[in-house]
N, C-alpha and C positions, 0 to 999 in steps of 0.2 A: 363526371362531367355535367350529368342533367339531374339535379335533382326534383323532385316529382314536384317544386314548385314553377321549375323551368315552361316557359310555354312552348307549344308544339307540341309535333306529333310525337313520342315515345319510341324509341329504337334501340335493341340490344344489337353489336355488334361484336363478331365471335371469328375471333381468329385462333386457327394454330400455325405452329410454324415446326417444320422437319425437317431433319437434314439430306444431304443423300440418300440415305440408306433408308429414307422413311421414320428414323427415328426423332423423338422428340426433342428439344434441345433445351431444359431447364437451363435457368441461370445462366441463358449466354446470350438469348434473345429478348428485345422487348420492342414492343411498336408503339406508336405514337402517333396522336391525332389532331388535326386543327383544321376547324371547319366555322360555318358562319352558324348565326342563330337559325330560329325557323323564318325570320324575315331577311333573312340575307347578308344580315350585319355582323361584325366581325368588334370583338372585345379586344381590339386594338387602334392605339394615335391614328395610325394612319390610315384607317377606316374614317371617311368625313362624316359619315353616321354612327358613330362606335357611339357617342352619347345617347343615344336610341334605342341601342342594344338592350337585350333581355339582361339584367341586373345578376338574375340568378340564374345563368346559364356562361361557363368560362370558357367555351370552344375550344379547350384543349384537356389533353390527357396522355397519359403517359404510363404503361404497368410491364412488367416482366411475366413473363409465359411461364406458365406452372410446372410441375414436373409433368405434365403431358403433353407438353407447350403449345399452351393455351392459355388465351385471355379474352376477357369480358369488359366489352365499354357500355356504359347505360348512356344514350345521348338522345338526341333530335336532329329529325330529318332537317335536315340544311333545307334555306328557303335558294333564291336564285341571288347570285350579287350581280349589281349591276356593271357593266363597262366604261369606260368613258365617253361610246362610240353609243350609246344610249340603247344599244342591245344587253343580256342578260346571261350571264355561265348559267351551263346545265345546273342545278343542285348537284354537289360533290363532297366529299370529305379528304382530304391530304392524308395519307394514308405513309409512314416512312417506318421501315425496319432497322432495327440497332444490331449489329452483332457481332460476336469477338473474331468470327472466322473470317471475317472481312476488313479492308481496312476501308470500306467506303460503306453509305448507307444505303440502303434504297429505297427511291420511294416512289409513290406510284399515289394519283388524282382519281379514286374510285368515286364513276358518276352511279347516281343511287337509279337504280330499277327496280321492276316490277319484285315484289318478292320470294327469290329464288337462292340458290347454295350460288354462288358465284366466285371460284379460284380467280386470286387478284395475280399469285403468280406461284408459276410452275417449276421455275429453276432458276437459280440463283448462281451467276459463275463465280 
């Protein structure tokens, strides 16, 4: 997602994913992300500043959890996007899980904080 010409600030993010039982789940899970640059813009039409956007930065990505299910995104800290109401979103990343055991996905708006281990989510019905 960020290569080291991308601007902003550098951010590994490290997910795994278990099932019940605590076990890992290769090849059945992956997660996926899309988020703004570090000024807030989004590499997308319907971003009115998407011409703006960091060139070498694609706000998205997408990997499969390893056999310990686990994966690694190399990105940058999201800046704030604006509203239309001329207020500002916290910086966030869209954060959505794929997986065979479900027929739905989930997904979950992780707002970035101080930096800490932070479970995005604890069970999955």
């Amino acid at each position: 997602m960020a290569p080291d010409t991308a601007e902003g600030e550098h951010i590994t993010l490290i997910f795994r994913v278990i099932d019940g039982d605590g076990l890992p789940t290769p090849g059945d899970s992956m997660i996926e992300l899309w988020q703004a640059d570090s000024q807030g813009r989004y590499q997308h039409p319907v971003d009115p500043r998407s011409t703006a956007a960091d060139k070498n930065f694609s706000g998205f990505g997408r990997l499969e959890t390893d056999a310990n299910g686990v994966c690694a995104f190399e990105t940058v800290k999201p800046g704030r996007v604006p509203n239309n109401d001329a207020r500002s979103q916290a910086p966030h990343i869209n954060v959505t899980l794929f997986a065979r055991v479900s027929e739905n996905r989930c997904a979950h708006a992780s707002i970035l904080q101080a930096r800490r281990r932070m479970p995005m989510i604890r069970s999955w019905p």
